[in-house]
C-alpha positions as CSV (number, residue, x, y, z in Angstrom):
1,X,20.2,193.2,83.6
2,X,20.5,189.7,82.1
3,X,23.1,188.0,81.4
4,X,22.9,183.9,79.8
5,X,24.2,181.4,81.2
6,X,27.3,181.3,79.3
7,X,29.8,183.7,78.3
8,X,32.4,183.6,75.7
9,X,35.8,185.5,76.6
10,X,35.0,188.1,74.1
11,X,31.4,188.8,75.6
12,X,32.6,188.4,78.9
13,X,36.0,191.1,78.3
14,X,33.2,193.6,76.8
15,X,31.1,193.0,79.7
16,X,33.9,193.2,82.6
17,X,32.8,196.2,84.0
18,X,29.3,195.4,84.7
19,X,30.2,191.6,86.2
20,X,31.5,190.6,89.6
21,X,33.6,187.9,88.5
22,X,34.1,184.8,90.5
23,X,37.2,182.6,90.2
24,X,35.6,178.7,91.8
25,X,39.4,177.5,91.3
26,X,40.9,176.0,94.4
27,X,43.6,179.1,95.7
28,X,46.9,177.5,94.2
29,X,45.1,177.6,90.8
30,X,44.0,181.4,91.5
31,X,47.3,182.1,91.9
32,X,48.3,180.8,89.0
33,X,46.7,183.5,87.0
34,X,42.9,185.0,87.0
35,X,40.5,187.2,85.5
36,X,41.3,191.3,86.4
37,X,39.3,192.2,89.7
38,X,38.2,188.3,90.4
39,X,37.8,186.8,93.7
40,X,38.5,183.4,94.8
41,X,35.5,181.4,96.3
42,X,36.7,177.8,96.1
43,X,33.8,175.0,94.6
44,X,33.8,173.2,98.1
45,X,33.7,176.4,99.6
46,X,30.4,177.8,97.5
47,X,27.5,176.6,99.5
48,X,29.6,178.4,102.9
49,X,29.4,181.6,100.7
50,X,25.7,181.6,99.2
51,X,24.7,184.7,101.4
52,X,27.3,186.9,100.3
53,X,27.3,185.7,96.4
54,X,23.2,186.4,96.7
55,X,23.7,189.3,97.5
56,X,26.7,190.1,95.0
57,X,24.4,188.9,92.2
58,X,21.5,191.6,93.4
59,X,24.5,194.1,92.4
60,X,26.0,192.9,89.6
61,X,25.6,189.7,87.2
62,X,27.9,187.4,88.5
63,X,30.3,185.7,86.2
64,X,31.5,182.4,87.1
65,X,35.3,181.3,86.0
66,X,37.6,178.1,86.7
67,X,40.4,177.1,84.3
68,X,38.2,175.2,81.2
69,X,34.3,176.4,82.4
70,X,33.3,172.7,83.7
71,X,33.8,173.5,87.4
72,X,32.0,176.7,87.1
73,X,29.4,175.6,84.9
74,X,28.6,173.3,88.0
75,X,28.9,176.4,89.9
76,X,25.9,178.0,87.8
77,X,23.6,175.0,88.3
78,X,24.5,174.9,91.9
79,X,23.9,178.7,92.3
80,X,20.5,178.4,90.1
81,X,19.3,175.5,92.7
82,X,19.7,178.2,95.3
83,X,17.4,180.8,93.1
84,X,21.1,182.8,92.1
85,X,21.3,183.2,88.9
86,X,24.9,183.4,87.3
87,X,26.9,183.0,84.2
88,X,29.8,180.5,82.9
89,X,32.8,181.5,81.3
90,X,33.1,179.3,78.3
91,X,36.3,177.5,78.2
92,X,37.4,179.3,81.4
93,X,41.0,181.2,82.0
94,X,42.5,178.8,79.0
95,X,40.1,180.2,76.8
96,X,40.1,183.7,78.4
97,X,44.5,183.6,77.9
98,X,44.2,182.2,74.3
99,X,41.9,184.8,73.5
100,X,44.4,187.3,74.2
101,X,43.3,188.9,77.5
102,X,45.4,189.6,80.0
103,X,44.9,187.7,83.1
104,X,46.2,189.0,86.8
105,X,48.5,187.8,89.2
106,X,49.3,188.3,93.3
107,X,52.2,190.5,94.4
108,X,55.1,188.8,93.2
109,X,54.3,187.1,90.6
110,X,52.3,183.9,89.3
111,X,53.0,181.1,90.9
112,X,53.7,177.4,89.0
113,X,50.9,175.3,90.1
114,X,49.0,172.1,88.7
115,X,45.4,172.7,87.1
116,X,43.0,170.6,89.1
117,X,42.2,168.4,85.9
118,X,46.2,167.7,85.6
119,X,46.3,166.8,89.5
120,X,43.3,164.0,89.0
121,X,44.5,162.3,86.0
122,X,48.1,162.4,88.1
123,X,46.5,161.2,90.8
124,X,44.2,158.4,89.3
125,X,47.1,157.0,87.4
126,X,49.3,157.0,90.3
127,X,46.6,155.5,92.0
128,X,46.1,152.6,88.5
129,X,49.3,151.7,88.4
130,X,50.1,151.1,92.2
131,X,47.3,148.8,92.0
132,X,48.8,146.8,89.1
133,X,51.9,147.0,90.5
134,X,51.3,145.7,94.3
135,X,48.5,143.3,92.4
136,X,51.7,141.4,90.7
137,X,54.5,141.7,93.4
138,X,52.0,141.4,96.9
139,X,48.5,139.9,96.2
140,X,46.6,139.8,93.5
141,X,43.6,141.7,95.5
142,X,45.4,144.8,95.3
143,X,44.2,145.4,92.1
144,X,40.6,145.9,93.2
145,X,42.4,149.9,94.0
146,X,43.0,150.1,89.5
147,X,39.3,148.8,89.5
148,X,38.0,151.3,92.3
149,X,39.9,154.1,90.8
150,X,38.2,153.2,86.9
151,X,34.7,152.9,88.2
152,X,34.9,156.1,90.0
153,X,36.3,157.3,87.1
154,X,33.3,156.4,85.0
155,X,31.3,157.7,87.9
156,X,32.7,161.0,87.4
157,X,32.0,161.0,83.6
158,X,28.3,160.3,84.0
159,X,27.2,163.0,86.8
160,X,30.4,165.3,85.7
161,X,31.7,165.4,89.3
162,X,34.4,164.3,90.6
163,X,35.2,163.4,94.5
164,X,39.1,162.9,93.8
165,X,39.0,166.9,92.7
166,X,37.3,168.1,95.7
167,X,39.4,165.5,98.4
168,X,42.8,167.1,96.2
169,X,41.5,170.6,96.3
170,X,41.7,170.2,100.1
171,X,45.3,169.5,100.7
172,X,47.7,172.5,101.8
173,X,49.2,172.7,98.3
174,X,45.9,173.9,96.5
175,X,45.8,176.2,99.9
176,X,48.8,178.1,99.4
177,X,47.4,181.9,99.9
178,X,44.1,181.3,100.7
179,X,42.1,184.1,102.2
180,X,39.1,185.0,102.6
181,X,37.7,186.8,99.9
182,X,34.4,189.0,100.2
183,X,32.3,189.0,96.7
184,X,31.7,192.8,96.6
């Protein structure tokens, strides 16, 4: 059966039965609420996981999810590189939630956690602003950091990556109940 390469939440929710859905969120972010009957197989961790998403998609279509669809729509060109086809869901669990469907949570609730999007423009501020800041009280040279951080900023905007996500997605916080999930 085929299924396009994007989804909206209303296609997807009348779909649902007939998709394996994968959640490409980092664990903390899965936590925070996901799509019913998702698993979690982190971005960073796709390529480790191509044999068993192959043959998930031989099964069922597989539908692709992160919190706004730009990670996962990254996912489906990755996956399509590697001959899987897959689909996007457009505007991801935001758009899934706003639409009205319910999303699901781990025993004992959801748990507060940054979106990765909100962690990087945290982060690359942080990062701006330290750079101005020692640049004025230590030595001017520090502010090379505020012009590192903007150029990989504009790096990120042309080839829609983005390193800081994938070095953030890495540290224990974005870890918190990781386990290994088999795409069935």
């Amino acid at each position: 059966m085929s299924v396009p390469t994007a989804l909206s939440p209303g296609e997807a929710s009348a779909r649902l039965p007939e998709l394996t859905v994968v959640d490409v969120r980092t664990p903390a972010e899965f936590a925070s609420g996901h799509l019913p009957d998702a698993v979690n197989v982190p971005l960073d961790r796709l390529a480790r996981s191509l044999p068993e998403l192959r043959q998930a998609a031989e099964r069922r279509p597989l539908l692709l999810v992160c919190a706004s669809g730009t990670r996962s729509e990254n996912a489906v060109k990755s996956l399509a590189s590697h001959g899987i086809s897959a689909s996007s869901l457009t505007g991801g669990t935001r758009a899934w939630a706003a639409g009205g469907h319910s999303l699901r949570y781990p025993a004992g609730g959801a748990r507060a956690t940054w979106g990765m999007e909100r962690q990087v423009r945290f982060t690359a501020g942080t990062l701006v602003l330290l750079g101005l800041v020692l640049g004025l009280l230590v030595h001017p040279a520090f502010q090379l950091l505020s012009a590192a951080i903007g150029a990989g900023l504009v790096f990120s905007a042309l080839t829609d990556t983005c390193a800081m996500a994938v070095v953030l997605g890495r540290l224990p916080f974005n870890r918190r109940g990781e386990k290994a999930a088999s795409v069935e």
